[in-house]
VEXKOLMI-97593 format. One record per residue (C-alpha): z, x negated, y negated; chain; residue number from 1. Coordinates in steps of 0.001 Angstrom, whole numbers, plus 500000, padded with zeros to 6 digits. Layout:
BEGIN
<up = Z; east = X; north = Y; unit = A; pos = NUM>
...
END
This chain:
BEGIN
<up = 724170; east = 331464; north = 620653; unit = A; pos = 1>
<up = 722000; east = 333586; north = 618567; unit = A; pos = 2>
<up = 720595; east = 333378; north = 614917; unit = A; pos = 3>
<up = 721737; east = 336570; north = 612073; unit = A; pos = 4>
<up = 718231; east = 338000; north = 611249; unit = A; pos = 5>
<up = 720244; east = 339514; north = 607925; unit = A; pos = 6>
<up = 722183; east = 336084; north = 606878; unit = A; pos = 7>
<up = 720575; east = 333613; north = 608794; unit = A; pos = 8>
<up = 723261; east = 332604; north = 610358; unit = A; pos = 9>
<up = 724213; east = 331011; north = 613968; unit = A; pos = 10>
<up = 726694; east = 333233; north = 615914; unit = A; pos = 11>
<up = 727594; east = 333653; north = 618950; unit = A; pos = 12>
<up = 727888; east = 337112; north = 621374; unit = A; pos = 13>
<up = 728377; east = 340230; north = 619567; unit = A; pos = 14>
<up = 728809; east = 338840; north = 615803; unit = A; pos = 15>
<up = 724925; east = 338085; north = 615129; unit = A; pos = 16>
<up = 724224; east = 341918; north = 616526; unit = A; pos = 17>
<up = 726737; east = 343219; north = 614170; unit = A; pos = 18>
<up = 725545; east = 341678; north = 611176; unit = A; pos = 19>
<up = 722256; east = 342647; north = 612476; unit = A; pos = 20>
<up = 723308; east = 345945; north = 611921; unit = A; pos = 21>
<up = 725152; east = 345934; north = 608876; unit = A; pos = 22>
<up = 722245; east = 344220; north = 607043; unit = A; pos = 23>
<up = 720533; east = 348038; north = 608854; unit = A; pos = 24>
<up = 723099; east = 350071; north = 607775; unit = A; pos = 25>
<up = 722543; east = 348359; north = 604223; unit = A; pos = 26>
<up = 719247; east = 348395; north = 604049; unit = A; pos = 27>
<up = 719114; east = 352814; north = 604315; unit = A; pos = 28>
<up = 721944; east = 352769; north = 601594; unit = A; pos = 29>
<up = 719622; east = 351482; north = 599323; unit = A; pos = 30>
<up = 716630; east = 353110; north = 600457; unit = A; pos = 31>
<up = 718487; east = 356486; north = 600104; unit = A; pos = 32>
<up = 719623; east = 355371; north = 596255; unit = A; pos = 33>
<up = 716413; east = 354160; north = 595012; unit = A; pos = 34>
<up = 714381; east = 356519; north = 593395; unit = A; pos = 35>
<up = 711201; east = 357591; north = 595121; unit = A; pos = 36>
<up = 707723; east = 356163; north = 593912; unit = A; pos = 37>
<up = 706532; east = 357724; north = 590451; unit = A; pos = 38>
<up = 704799; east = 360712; north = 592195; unit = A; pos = 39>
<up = 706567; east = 364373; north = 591515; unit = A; pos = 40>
<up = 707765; east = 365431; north = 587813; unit = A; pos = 41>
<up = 706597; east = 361924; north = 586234; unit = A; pos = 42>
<up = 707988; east = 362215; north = 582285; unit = A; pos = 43>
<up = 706212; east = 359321; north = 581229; unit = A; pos = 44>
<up = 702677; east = 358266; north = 581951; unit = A; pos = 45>
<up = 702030; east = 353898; north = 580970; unit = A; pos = 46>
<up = 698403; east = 352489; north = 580402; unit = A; pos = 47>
<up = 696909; east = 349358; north = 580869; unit = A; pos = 48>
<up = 695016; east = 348546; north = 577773; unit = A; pos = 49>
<up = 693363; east = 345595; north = 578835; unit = A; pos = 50>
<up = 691661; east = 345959; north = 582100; unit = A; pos = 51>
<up = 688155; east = 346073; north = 581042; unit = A; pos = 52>
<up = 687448; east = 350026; north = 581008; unit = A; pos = 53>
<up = 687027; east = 350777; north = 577748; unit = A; pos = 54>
<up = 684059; east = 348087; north = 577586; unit = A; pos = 55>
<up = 682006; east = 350839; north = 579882; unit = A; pos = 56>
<up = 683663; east = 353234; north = 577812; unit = A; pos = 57>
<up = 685682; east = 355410; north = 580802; unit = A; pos = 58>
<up = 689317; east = 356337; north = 580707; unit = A; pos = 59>
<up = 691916; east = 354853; north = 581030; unit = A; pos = 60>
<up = 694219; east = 355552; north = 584365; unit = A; pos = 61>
<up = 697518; east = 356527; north = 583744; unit = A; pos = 62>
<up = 700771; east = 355020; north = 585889; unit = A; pos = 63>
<up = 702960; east = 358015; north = 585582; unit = A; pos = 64>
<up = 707070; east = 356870; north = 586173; unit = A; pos = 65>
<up = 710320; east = 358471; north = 584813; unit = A; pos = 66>
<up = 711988; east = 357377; north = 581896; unit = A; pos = 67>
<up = 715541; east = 357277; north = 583630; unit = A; pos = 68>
<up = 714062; east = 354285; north = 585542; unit = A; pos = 69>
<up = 712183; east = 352728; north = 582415; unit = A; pos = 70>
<up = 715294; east = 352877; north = 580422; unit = A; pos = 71>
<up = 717923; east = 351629; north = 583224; unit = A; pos = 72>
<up = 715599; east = 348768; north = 584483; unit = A; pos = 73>
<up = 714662; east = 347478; north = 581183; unit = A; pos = 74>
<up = 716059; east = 346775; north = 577483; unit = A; pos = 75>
<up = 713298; east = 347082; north = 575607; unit = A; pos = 76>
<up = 711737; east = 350390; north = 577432; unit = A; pos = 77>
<up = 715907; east = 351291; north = 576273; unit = A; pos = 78>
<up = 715434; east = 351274; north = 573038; unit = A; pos = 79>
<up = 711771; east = 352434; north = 572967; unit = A; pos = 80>
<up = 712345; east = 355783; north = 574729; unit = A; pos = 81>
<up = 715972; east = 356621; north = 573229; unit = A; pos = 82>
<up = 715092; east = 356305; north = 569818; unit = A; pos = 83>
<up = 712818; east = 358733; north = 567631; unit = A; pos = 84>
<up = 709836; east = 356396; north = 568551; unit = A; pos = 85>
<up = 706140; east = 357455; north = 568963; unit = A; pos = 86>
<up = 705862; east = 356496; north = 572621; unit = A; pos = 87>
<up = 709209; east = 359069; north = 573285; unit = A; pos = 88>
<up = 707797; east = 361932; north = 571137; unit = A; pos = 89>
<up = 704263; east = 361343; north = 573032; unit = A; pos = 90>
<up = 705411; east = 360319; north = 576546; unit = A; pos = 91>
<up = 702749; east = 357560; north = 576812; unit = A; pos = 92>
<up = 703291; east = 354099; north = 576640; unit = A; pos = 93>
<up = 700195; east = 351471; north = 575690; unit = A; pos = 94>
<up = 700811; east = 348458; north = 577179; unit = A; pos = 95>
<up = 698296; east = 345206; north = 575800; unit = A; pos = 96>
<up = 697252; east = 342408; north = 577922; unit = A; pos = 97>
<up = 697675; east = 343462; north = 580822; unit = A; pos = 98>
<up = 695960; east = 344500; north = 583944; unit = A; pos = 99>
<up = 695823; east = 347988; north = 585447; unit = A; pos = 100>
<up = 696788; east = 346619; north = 588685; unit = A; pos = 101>
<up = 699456; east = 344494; north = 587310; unit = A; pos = 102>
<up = 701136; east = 347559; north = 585220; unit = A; pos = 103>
<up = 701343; east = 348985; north = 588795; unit = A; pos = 104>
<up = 702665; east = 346071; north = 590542; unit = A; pos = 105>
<up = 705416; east = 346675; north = 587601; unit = A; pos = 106>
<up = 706251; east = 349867; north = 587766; unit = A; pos = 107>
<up = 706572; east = 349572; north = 591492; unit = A; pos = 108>
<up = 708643; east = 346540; north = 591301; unit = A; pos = 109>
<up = 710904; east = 348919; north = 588638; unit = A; pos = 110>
<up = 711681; east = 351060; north = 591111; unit = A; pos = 111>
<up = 711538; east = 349026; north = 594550; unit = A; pos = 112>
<up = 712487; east = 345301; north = 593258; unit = A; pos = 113>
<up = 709457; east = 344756; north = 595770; unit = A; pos = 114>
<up = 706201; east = 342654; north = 595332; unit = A; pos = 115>
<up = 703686; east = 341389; north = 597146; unit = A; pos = 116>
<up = 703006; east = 337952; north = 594897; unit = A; pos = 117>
<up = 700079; east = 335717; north = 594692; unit = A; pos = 118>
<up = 699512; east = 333010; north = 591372; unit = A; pos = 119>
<up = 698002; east = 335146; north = 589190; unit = A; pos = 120>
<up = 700347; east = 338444; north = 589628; unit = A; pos = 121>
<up = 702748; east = 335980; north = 589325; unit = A; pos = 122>
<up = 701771; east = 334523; north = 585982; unit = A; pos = 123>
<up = 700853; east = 338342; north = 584798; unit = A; pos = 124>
<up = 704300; east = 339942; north = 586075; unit = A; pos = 125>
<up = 705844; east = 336922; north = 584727; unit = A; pos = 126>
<up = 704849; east = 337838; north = 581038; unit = A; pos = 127>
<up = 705634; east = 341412; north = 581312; unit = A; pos = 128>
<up = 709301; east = 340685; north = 582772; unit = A; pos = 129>
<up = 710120; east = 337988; north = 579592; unit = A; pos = 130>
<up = 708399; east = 340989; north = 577424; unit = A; pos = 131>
<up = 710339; east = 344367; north = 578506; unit = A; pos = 132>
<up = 713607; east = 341843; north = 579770; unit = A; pos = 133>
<up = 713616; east = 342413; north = 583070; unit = A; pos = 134>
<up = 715326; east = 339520; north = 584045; unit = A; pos = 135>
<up = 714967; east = 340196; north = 588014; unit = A; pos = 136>
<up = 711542; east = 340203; north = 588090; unit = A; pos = 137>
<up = 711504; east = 337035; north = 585984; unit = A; pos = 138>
<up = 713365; east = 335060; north = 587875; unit = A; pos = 139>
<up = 711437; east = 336556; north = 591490; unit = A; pos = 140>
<up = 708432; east = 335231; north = 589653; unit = A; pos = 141>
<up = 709793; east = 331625; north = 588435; unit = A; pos = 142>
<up = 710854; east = 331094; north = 592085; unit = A; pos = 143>
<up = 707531; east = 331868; north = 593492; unit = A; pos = 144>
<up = 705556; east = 329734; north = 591025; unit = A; pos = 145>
<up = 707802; east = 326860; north = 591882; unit = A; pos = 146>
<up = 707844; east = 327012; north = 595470; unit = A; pos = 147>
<up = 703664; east = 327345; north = 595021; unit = A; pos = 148>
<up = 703645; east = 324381; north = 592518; unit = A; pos = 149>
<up = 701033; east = 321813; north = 593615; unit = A; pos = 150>
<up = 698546; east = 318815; north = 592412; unit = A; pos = 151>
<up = 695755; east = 321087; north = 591817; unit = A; pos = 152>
<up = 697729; east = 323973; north = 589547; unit = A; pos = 153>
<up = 700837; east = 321292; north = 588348; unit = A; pos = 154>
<up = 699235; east = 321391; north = 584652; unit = A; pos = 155>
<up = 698128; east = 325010; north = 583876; unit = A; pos = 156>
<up = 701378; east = 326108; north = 585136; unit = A; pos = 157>
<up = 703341; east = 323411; north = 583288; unit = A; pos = 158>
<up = 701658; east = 325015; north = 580264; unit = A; pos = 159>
<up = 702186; east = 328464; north = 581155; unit = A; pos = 160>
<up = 705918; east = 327874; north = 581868; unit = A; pos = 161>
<up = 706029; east = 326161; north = 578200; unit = A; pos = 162>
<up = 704472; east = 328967; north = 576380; unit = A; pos = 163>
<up = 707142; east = 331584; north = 578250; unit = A; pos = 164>
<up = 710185; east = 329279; north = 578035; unit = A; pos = 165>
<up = 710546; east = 329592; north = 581758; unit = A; pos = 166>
<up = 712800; east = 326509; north = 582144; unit = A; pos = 167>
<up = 713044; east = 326198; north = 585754; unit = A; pos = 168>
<up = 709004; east = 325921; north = 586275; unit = A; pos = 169>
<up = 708897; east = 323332; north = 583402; unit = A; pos = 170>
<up = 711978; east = 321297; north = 585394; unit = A; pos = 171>
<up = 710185; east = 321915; north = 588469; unit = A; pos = 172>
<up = 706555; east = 320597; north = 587353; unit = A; pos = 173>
<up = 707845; east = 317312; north = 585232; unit = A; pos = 174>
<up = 709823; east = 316524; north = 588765; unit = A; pos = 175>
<up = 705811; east = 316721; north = 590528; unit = A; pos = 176>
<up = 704223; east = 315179; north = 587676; unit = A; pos = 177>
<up = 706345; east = 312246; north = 586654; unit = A; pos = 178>
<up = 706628; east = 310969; north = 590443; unit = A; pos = 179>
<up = 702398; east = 311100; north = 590418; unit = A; pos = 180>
<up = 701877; east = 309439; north = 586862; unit = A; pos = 181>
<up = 699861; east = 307183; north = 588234; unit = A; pos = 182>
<up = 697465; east = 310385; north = 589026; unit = A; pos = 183>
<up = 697828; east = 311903; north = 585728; unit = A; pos = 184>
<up = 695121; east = 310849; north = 583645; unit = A; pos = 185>
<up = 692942; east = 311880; north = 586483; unit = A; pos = 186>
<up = 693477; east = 315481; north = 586422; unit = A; pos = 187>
<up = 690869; east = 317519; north = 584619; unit = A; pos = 188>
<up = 693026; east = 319286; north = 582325; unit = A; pos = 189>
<up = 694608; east = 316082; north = 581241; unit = A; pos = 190>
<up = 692601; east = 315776; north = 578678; unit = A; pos = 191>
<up = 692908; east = 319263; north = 576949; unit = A; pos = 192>
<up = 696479; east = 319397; north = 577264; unit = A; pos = 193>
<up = 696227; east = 315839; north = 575458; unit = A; pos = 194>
<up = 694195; east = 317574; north = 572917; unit = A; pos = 195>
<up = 695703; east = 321122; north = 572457; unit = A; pos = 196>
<up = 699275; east = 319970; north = 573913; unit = A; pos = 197>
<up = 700202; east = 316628; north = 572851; unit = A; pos = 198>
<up = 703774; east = 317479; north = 572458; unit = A; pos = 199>
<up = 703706; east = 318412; north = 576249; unit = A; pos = 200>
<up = 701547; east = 315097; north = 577381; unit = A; pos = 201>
<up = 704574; east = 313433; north = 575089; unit = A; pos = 202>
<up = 707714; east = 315419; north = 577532; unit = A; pos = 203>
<up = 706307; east = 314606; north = 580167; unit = A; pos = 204>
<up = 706240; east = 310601; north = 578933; unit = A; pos = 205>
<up = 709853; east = 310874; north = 577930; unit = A; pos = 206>
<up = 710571; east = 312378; north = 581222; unit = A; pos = 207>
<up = 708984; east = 309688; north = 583088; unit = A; pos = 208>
<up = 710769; east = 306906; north = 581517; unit = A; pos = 209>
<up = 714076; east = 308816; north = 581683; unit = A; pos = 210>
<up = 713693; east = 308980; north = 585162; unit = A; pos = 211>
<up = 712665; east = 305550; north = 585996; unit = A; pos = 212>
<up = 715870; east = 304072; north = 583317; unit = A; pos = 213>
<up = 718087; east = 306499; north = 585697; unit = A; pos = 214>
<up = 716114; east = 304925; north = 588938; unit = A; pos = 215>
<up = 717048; east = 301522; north = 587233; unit = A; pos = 216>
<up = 720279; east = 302101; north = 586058; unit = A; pos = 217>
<up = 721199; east = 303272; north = 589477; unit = A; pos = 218>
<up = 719624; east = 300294; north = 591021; unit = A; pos = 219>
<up = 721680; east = 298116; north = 589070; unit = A; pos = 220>
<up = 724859; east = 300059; north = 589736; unit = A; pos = 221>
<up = 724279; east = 299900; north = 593577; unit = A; pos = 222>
<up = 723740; east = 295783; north = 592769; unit = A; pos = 223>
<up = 727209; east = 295488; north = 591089; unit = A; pos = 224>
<up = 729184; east = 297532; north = 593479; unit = A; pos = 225>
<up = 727415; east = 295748; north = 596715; unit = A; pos = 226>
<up = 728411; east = 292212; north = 594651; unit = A; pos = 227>
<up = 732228; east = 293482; north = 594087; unit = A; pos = 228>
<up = 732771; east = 294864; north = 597209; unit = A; pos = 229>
<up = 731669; east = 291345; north = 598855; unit = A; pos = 230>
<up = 733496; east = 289615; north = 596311; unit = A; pos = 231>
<up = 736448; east = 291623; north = 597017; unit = A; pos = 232>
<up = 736088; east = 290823; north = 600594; unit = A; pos = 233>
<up = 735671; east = 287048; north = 600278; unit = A; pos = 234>
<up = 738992; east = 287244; north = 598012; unit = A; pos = 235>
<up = 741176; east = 288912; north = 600546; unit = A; pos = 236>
<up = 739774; east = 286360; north = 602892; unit = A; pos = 237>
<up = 741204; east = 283557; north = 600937; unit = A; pos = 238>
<up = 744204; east = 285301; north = 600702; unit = A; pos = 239>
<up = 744893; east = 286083; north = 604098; unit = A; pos = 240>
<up = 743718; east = 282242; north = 605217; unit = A; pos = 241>
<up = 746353; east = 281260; north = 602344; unit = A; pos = 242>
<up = 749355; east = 282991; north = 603300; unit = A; pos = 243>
<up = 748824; east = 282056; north = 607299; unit = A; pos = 244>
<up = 752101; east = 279825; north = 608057; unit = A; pos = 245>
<up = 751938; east = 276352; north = 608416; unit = A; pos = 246>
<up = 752872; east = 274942; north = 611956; unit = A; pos = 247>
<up = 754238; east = 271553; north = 611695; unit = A; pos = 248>
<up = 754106; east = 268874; north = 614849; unit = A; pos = 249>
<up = 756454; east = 266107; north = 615294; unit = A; pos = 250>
<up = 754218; east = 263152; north = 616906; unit = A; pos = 251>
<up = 755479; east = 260365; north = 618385; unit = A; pos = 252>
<up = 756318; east = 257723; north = 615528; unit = A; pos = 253>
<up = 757737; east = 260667; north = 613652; unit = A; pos = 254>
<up = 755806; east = 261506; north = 611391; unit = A; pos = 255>
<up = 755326; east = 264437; north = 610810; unit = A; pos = 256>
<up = 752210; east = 266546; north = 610612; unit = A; pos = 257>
<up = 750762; east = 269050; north = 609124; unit = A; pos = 258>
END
């Protein structure tokens, strides 16, 4: 008995090695179809515009890629590069609010649908996938921001998610928050978000007494099935005592009995 390192899987004798090597096999098709890293005969160079050189006045770095890759990966980079725009006469592409080391992280994710995540490149790569539609990347991100979702971060990233409509964060944070309420008005940023939010501060109030109506509701429910199934029970008792048959006994003076 052996575990599938492609499927994770239990299997037994040969069936985990095969699928061990199909899961190889796959892996080299895709490695042979993806294009290489944005190295030789780059038709498109991308800068960061917001990663703090031009404050010490030095230039800014240029993440050279191809625009076959842009334009299949993405939407917007679509219609940017196939149109009569500026940025496909010129070849560059000025990209706001972002970091030079996030632009990269893009890029490479563009052409290897790899990343190596942590909160922030998260949040950043996050905002650039709802912004050029890369729906891939926004959905790798969503997943690791949820499954890093804890007490300490629960509010700024409940706000984040808000202000990019990422619905399964904001799902995923109201589930945290509204079983700690009574930890809530603790939190440091409680206040702010109280402040700057208060039609947040008021979903997550809504959410909390949705959820304990449901816990109610479903209390009650469990009552009222528990009391008809013993009432049920206690009926087809009677019933089955009622339609026992009578045994009568003749006793000695004749009468008889019951």
């Amino acid at each position: 008995m052996s575990r599938c390192m492609s499927c994770e899987a239990i299997s037994e004798g040969y069936d985990a090695a095969t699928c061990k090597q199909r899961h190889e096999v796959l892996k080299a098709k895709v490695a042979f179809l993806t294009t290489s890293q944005p190295a030789s005969f780059p038709d498109v160079l991308l800068f960061a515009t917001d990663d703090g050189s031009a404050d010490i006045a030095e230039p800014l770095i240029p993440v050279p890629a191809h625009k076959a890759v842009l334009v299949s990966r993405s939407p917007v980079f679509k219609a940017m590069l196939e149109n009569e725009m500026e940025e496909s006469q010129s070849g560059t592409i000025k990209i706001g609010d972002v970091t030079y080391d996030a632009l990269c992280a893009f890029v490479n994710y563009l052409y290897t649908a790899e990343v190596s995540l942590d909160q922030q490149l998260a949040s950043d790569l996050l905002v650039m996938a709802e912004k050029y539609q890369v729906q891939h990347l926004k959905d790798y991100c969503q997943k690791f921001l949820v499954s890093n979702l804890n007490w300490d971060n629960i509010l700024p990233t409940y706000t984040f998610a808000h202000q990019h409509n990422a619905k399964p964060i904001i799902d995923a944070a109201l589930r945290v928050i509204t079983a700690n309420m009574d930890k809530l008005t603790a939190l440091e940023e409680y206040a702010e978000l109280k402040e700057r939010h208060p039609g947040l501060v008021l979903e997550i109030y809504e959410a909390h007494f949705s959820r304990a109506a449901a816990v109610r509701d479903h209390s009650s429910f469990s009552c009222v099935r528990r009391a008809s199934s013993r009432s049920r029970r206690f009926t087809i008792a009677r019933g089955e005592i009622g339609n026992q048959p009578q045994v009568s006994t003749t006793s000695s003076t004749g009468f008889i009995a019951p």
